[in-house]
C-alpha positions in Angstrom: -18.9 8.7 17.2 -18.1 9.0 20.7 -15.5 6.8 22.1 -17.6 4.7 24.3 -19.8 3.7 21.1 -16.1 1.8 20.5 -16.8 -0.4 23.1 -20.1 -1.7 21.7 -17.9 -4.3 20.1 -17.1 -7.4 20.9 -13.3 -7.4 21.0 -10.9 -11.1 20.7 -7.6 -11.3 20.9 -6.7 -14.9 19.7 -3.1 -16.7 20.0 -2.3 -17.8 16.9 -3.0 -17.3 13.1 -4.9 -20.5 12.9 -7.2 -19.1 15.3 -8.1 -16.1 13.7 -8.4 -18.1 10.4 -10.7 -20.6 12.0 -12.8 -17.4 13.8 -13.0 -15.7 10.4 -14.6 -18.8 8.9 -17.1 -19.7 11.2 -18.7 -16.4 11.7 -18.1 -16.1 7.5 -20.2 -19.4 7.6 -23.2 -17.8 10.2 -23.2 -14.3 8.2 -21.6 -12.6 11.2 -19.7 -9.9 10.3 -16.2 -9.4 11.5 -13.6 -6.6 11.3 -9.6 -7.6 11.2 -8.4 -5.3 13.2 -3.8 -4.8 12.9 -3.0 -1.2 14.0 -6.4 0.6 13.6 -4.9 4.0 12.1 -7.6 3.8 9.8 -10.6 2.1 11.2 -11.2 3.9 14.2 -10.9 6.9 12.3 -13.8 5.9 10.3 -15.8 4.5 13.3 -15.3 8.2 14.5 -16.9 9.6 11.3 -19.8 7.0 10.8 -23.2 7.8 11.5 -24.7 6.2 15.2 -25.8 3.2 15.0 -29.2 2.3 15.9 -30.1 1.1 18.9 -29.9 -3.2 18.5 -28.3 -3.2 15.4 -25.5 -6.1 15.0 -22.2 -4.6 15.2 -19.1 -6.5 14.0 -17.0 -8.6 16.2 -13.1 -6.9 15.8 -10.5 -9.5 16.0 -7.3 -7.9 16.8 -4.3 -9.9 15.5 -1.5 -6.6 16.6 0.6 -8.7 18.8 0.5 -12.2 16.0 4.4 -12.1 16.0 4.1 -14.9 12.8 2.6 -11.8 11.1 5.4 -9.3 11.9 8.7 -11.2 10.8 10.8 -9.2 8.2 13.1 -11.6 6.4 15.1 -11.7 3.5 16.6 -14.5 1.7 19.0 -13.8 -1.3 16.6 -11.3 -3.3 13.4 -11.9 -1.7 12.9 -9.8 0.7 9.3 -11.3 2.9 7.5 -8.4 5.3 4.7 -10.1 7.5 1.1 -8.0 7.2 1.6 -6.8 10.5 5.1 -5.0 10.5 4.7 -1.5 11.4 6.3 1.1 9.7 8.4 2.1 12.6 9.5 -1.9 12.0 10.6 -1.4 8.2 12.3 2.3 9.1 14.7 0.2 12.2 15.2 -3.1 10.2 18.5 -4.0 9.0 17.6 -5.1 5.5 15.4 -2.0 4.9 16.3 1.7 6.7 19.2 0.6 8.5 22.0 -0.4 6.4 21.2 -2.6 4.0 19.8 -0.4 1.2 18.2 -3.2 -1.4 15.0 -2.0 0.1 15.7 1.8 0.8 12.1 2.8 -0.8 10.3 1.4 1.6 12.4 3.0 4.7 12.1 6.0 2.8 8.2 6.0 2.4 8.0 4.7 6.0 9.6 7.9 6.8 6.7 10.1 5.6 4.1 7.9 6.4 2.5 10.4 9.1 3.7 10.9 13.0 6.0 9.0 14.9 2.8 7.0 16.7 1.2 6.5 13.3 4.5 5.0 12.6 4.3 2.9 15.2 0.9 1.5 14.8 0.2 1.5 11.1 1.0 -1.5 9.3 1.2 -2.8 5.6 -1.3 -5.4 5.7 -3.8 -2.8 7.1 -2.7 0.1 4.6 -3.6 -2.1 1.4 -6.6 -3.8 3.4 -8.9 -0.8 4.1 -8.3 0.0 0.5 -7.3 3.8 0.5 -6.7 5.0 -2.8 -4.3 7.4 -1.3 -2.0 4.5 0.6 1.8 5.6 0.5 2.3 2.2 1.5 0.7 0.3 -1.4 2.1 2.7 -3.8 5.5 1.4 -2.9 4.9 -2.1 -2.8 3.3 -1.9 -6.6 6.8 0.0 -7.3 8.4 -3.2 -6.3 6.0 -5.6 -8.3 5.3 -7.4 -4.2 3.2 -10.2 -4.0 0.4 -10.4 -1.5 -0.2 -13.8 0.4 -3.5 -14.7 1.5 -4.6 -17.5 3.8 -7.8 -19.0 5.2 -8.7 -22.6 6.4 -9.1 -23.1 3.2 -5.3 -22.8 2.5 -3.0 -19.7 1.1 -2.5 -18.2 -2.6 -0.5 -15.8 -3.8 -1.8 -12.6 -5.8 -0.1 -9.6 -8.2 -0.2 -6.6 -5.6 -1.3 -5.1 -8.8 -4.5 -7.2 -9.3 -5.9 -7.3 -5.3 -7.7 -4.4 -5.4 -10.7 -4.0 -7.9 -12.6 -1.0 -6.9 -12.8 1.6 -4.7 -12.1 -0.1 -1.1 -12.8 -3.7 -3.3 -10.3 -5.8 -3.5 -10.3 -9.6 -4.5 -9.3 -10.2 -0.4 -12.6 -12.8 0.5 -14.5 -12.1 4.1 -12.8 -15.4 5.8 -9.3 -14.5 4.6 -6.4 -12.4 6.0 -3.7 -11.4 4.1 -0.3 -12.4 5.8 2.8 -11.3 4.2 4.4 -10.0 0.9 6.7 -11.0 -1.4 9.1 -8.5 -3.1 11.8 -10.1 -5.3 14.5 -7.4 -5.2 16.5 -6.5 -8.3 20.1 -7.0 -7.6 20.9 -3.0 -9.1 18.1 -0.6 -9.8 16.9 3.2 -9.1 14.6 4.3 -7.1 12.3 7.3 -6.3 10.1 8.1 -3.5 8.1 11.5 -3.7 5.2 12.8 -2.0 3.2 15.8 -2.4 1.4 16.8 0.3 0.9 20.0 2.5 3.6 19.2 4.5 6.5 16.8 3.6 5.2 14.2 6.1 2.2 14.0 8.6 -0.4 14.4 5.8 -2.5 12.6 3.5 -1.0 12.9 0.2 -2.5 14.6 -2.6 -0.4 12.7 -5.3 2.9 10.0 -3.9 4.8 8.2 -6.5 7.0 5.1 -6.0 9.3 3.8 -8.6 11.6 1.2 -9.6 13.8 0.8 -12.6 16.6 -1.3 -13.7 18.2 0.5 -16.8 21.1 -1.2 -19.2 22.6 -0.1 -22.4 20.0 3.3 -22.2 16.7 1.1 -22.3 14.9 0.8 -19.2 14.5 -3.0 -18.8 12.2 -3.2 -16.3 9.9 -0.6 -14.3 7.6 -0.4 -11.7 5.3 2.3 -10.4 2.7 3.4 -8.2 0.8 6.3 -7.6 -1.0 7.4 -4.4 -4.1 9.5 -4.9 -4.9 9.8 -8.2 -7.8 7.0 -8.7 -10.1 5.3 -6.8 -7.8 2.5 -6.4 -3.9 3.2 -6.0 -2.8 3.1 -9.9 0.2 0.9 -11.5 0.5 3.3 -14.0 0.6 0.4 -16.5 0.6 2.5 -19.7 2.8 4.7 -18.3 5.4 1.6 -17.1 4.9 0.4 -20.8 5.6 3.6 -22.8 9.0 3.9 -20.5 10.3 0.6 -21.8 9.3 1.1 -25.3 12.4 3.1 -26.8 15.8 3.7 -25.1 15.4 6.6 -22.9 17.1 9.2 -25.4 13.9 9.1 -27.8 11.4 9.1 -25.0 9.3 12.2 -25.0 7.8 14.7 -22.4 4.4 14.8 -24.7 3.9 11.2 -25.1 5.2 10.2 -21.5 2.4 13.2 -20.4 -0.1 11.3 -22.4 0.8 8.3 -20.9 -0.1 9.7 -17.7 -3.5 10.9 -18.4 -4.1 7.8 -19.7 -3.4 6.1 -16.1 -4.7 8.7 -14.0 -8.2 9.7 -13.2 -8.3 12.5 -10.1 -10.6 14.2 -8.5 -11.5 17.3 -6.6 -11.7 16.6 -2.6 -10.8 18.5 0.7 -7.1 17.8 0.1 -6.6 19.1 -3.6 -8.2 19.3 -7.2 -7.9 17.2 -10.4 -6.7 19.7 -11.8 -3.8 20.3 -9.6 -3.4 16.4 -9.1 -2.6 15.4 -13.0 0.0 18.5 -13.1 1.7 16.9 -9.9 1.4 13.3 -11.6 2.8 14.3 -14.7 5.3 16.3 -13.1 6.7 13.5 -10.6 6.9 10.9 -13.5 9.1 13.1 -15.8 11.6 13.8 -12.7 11.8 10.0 -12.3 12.1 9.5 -16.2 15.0 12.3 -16.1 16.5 10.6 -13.2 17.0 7.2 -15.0 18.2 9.6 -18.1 15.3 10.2 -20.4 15.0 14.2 -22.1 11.9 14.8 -20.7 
């Protein structure tokens, strides 16, 4: 798609949230289409790879809400740490109560860090990575690990969903056409492990072929509570939720490497594509989750 086809859209910039909310549900109401547009790391990409479009055809309006500043705030009160839709991951590597410092929240500052080039850094955001519904998202794999809420509004008014439950296919999610998502919610364990890992062709600036996030708080030898996700190895970014149960089931010391393994089959359901092959992809997955399992203690 040539570059100029780009500016067959109708581009908005509006000034507030209540704006875009009010935009989204009138042209929701008309059956106009519309594309929320944060850091465009992804859509353009695909506009670039689409097919033409024909001559007359209705082409979405793009509503660009990049510079919304209510939609970029990092804050964190006691334990729960609140990341607006539109922070950048350049944002969560600099901010004090993520990658500079304060280290309740190191996974995502460590995630951030691999997240492609510098200016993909500086564009990309979180909202955007779990929005266009990517199965192989580093950032949503790290937001499951942490159990985050998403927050979605409308002029209809705002719930909260289980990053777990939003998306229900592949690029489906439960997100409806006159809604925005506009923060998350991670309630942060007071002491806990983490591990970040990503296997790609190179350590950073590349799509991964299998990333997996995790979060545990272990006492006594018994892993109390865990959370996980993995990039790339379904068609939507897995919680690993057989896997997360079979690792709280026994104290680590009669956890096994053959039953965690076939935990992990159970969760994961690859494929063969450009980047890598199924085959390859459940090795890695396996592989990853038994280095986090021996982390926290477990023979495996």
């Amino acid at each position: 798609m040539a570059i100029t086809d780009l500016e067959l859209h109708s581009f908005v910039r509006l000034p507030t949230i209540a704006d875009v909310l009010q935009t989204l549900a009138d042209r929701h109401a008309a059956s106009q289409k519309t594309v929320v547009l944060a850091g465009g790391t992804d859509w353009v990409v695909e506009q670039e790879m689409a097919p033409p479009h024909k001559p007359g055809a209705e082409l979405p309006m793009v509503v660009d809400i990049s510079r919304l500043s209510d939609l970029q705030t990092i804050h964190l009160n006691g334990n729960l740490l609140t990341i607006g839709a539109a922070a950048t991951y350049l944002q969560l590597r600099r901010h004090p109560h993520i990658g500079m410092g304060d280290k309740r929240a190191a996974l995502l500052a460590r995630m951030a860090q691999d997240l492609g080039a510098l200016q993909i850094q500086a564009r990309g955001t979180l909202g955007g990575n779990l929005a266009t519904g990517s199965p192989a998202a580093d950032g949503v794999a790290a937001l499951m690990a942490y159990d985050a809420s998403v927050v979605l509004q409308s002029v209809r008014g705002e719930r909260t969903v289980p990053i777990t439950e939003f998306q229900t296919g592949y690029k489906k999610s439960v997100r409806a056409p006159d809604e925005i998502i506009t923060q998350f919610q991670i309630s942060l364990p007071t002491h806990y492990n983490w591990y970040w890992r990503k296997v790609g062709t190179r350590r950073a600036q590349a799509i991964s072929k299998v990333a997996l996030a995790g979060v545990a708080v272990v006492e006594s030898g018994q892993i109390q509570r865990i959370g996980l996700g993995m990039a790339s190895v379904a068609p939507v970014t897995a919680a690993l939720r057989n896997t997360r149960s079979y690792l709280c089931s026994a104290p680590l010391h009669k956890l096994t490497g053959a039953e965690l393994d076939a935990a992990v089959n159970s969760d994961c359901s690859p494929i063969d594509d450009v980047r890598s092959t199924r085959q390859y992809r459940a090795h890695c997955a396996r592989v990853v989750v038994r280095e986090f399992a021996r982390s926290l203690g477990a023979p495996v």
